[in-house]
N, C-alpha and C positions, 0 to 999 in steps of 0.2 A: 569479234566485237563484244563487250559488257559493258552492260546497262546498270549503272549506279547511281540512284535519284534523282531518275532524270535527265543524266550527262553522258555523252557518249564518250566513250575511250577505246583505248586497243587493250590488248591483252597485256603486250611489255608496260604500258600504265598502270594495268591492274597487278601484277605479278611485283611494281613497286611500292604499290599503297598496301597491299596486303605483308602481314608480318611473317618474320619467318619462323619455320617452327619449334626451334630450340627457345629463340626471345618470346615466342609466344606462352609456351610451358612454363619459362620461368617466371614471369611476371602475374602467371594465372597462380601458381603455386604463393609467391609474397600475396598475392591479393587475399587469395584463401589464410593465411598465417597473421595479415591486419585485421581481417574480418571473419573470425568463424564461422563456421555454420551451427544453427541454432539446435538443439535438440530436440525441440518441438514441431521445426519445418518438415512438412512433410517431403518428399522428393516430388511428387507431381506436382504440375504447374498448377494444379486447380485446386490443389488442397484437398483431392477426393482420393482415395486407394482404387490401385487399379485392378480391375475384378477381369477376371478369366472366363471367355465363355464358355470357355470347356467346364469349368467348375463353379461352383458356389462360394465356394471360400475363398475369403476377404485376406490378400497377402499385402501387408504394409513393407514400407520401407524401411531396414532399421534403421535407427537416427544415429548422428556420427558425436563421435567422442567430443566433449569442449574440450579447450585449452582452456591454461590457465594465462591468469593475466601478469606469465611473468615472461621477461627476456629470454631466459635458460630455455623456459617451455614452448615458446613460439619459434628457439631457433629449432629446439630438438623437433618440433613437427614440421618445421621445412624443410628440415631436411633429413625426413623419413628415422630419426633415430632418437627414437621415444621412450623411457626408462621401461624397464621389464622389474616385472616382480620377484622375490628374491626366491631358488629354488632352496625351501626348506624342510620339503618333504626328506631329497637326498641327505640332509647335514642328521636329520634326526635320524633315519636309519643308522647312518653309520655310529652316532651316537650311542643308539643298541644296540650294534653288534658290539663296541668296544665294552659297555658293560657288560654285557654278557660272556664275554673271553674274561673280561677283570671276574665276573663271579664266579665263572668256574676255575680258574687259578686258583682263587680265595678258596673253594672247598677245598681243593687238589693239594694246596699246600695241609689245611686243616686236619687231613686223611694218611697225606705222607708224615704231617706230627706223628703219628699212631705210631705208623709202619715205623719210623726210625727210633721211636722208645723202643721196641719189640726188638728190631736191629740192633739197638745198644746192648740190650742184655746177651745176644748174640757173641757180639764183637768182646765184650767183657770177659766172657767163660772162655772163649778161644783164647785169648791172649794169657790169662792167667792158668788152664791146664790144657790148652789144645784141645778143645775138646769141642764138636758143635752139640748144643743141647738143644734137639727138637722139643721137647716140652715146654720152649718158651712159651707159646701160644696157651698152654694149660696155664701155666701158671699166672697169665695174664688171667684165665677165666674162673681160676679160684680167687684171685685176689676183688674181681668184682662181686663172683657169690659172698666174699663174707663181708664187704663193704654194704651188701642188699641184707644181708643178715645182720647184720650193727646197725642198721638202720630200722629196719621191720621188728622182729622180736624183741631186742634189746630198747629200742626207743631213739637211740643217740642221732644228733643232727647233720647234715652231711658231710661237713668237716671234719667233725670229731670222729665218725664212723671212716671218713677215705685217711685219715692219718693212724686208726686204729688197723687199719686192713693190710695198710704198707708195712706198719710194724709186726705183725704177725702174720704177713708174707716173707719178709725178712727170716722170722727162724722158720717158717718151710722150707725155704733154700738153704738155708744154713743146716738142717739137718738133713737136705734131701742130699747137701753134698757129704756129711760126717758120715750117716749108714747108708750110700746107695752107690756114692761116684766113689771116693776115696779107698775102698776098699779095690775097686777094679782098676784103678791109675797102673800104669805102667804095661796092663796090657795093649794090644792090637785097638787102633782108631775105632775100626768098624765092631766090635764088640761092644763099646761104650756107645756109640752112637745106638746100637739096637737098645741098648738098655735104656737110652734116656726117651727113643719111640716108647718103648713098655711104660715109661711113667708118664706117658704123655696118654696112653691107652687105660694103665689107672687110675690116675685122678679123672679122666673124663666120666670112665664108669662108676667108681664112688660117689658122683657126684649124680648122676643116673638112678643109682636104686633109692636116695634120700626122695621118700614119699614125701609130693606135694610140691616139691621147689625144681628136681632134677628134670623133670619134661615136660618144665612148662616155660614158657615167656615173661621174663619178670621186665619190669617199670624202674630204671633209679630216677628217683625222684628227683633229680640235682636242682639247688634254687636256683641257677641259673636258664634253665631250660624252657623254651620258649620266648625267651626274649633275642631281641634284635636292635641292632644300632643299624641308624642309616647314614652312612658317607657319603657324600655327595650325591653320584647315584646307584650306586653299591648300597645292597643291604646284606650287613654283617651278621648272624645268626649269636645268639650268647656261644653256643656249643664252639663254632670256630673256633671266636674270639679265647673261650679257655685253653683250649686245646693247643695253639699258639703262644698264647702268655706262658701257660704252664711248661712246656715244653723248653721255652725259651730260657725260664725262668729253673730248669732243670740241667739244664745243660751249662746254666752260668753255674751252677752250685757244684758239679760234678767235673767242671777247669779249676773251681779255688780249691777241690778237696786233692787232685793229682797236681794241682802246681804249690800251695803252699802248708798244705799235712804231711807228715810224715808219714801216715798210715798210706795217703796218697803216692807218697815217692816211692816207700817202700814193693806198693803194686806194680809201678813201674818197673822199677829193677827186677821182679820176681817173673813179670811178664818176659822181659827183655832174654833173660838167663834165669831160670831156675835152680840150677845146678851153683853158679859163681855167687847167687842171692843168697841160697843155703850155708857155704863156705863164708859168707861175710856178716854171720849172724840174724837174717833175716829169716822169722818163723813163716817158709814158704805154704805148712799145710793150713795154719792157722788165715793166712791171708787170701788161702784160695776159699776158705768159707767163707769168709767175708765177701768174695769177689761173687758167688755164689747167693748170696743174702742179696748183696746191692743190685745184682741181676732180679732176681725174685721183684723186689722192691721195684725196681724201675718198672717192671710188668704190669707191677698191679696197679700203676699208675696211670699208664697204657690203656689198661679195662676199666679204671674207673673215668678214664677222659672218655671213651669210645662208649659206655655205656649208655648213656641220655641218648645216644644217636642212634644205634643197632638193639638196643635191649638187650637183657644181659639172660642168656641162654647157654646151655652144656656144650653149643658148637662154634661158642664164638673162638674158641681155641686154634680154628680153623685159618683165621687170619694172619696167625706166624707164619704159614705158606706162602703168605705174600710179605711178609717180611723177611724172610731168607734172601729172597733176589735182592732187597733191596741190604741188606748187609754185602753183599756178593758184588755190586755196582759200586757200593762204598772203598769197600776193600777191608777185610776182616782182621785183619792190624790195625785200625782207624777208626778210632772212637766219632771224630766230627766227621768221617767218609759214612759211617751209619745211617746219622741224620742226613748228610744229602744225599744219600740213594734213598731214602725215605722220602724225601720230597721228590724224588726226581720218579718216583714210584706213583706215588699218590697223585703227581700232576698231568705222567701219562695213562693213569686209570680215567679219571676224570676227563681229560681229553677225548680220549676214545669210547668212552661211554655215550659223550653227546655228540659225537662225530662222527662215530663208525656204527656199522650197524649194530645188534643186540649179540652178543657172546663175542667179543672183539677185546670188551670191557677186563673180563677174567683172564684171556691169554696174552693181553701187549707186555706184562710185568716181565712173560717169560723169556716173550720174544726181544726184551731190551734186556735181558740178561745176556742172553744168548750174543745178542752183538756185541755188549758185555767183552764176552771170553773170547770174543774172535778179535776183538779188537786191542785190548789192554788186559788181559787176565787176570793180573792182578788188582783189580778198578781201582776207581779215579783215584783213592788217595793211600792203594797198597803199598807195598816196601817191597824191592826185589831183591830175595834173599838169592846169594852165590853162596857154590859150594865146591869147593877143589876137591877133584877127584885124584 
């Protein structure tokens, strides 16, 4: 039997007045979604916080969310699916990682510019007497001392001293090949090779006993130095930025003078065959000093980009070491193969400097050499020479 104000019934009476509990939920739930709850109401019936006898401290209830007074909003709370707030912690991360891979590409290719001038003068000497001249790296590092010296003593402004320095690197090469190579052409590879170590070990040292300049750290002032562009979220550094343009802008000047000069075609055919260039009136020794000068000149081009960034010191000569590999990747018959194992040099330096641990930096150049030769010998853009035996 239950007692319901007053009336008596059986249980099968009660079990039909009472609702059942799926319609009960639902209609408690629309009730709740017409009528909010207040943010002010407290949860107890009396409007007082209910206090703990165990403790002192006064624990309220918290108060529940409003809706808003729109349709979208009352249906998404009834049915539990309430907008969420946007995760933009994750989007910005990823944001900086991407620039931060985009900056160091940007240096990486900046650095490969270097390495693939140096490579060019490389691939230049080989192709016109066979011949590797390890003192590329020197001659990169005189042609910044006398670009620091056109500027210091003399007075002249940075321009006029890096176009001074190119041209009187130019007859260095030119006479380093008239009394130093030309005389020894025709012997044994590895003879010449020593000899052009030796000049890469005297000019370092001449450069050495000059009091006051030779051991110490010089400053090139370049006016571009210290400034930066900001791209988007990339900031470009001025030094990149030159070292890029310049480059770019070196390499177009160095396709008009082998595609529409004659003194250009002629290097070509002198490269190609020396012997059949000779026989068809081409002044082959004449043109290897030139090939020689233009090498020189490309170098010190090289050291005057590289200088604002490294300072210009007796052992930045050192960095032709790392431009070997990258002529070797190119492939040493390939003028535009220089410049991309230059970049391809300079973007796994820079990779692995911020990625791997510390001395990882100096050895990957050799170790993508090495994959290099096991894989393609003669890199990316060599020529494979046959020869019938």
């Amino acid at each position: 039997m239950v007692f319901t104000k007053g009336c008596v019934s059986t249980r099968a009476d009660a079990r039909e007045q009472a609702p059942e509990p799926a319609d009960h939920a639902i209609r408690q739930r629309d009730t709740q979604a017409r009528n909010p709850p207040n943010e002010t109401t407290p949860a107890t019936r009396d409007n007082k916080p209910k206090v703990d006898s165990s403790d002192r401290t006064i624990f309220q209830s918290t108060p529940l969310p409003t809706i808003a007074a729109t349709p979208r909003a009352r249906h998404a709370w009834a049915h539990n699916d309430a907008p969420r707030a946007p995760k933009s912690t994750a989007g910005a991360a990823e944001t900086e990682t991407v620039l931060l891979i985009l900056q160091i590409l940007v240096a990486g290719i900046a650095l490969g510019c270097v390495y693939g001038l140096i490579a060019l003068g490389f691939v230049l000497i080989y192709k016109a007497t066979e011949t590797v001249n390890f003192a590329q790296g020197e001659l990169m590092m005189l042609g910044a001392f006398i670009c620091l010296a056109c500027m210091g003593p003399l007075g002249m402004p940075f321009w006029l001293a890096a176009v001074a320095a190119v041209g009187a690197m130019a007859l260095v090469g030119l006479g380093l090949e008239r009394a130093v190579i030309r005389p020894v052409l025709g012997q044994p590879a590895f003879s010449i090779v020593m000899l052009t170590i030796g000049v890469g070990y005297v000019a370092r040292g001449g450069v050495t006993m000059i009091p006051g300049i030779g051991t110490d750290t010089h400053t090139l002032d370049a006016p571009y130095k210290g400034e930066a562009i900001g791209l988007g979220g990339l900031v470009l550094a001025g030094e990149q930025i030159v070292i890029i343009g310049a480059t770019a802008a070196l390499c177009a000047g160095l396709w008009l003078l082998f595609r529409f000069t004659r003194v250009g075609v002629a290097m070509q055919a002198s490269s190609q065959n020396q012997l059949a260039a000779y026989y068809m009136g081409i002044p082959v020794q004449r043109l290897n000093g030139l090939v020689w000068a233009l090498a020189a000149a490309v170098a010190t081009v090289a050291g005057i980009l590289l200088a604002p960034i490294t300072f210009v010191h007796v052992n930045m000569g050192f960095i032709g070491l790392k431009a070997f590999p990258a002529a070797i990747i190119g492939g040493f018959s390939s003028l535009p193969g220089a410049i991309v194992g230059g970049l391809v040099i300079g973007v796994v330096e820079a990779l692995s400097g911020f990625y791997l641990p510390e001395g990882f930096k100096d050895v990957m150049p050799y170790i993508v050499v090495l994959l290099m030769l096991a894989v393609r010998p003669t890199g990316l853009f060599g020529d494979r020479a046959r020869k019938k035996v």
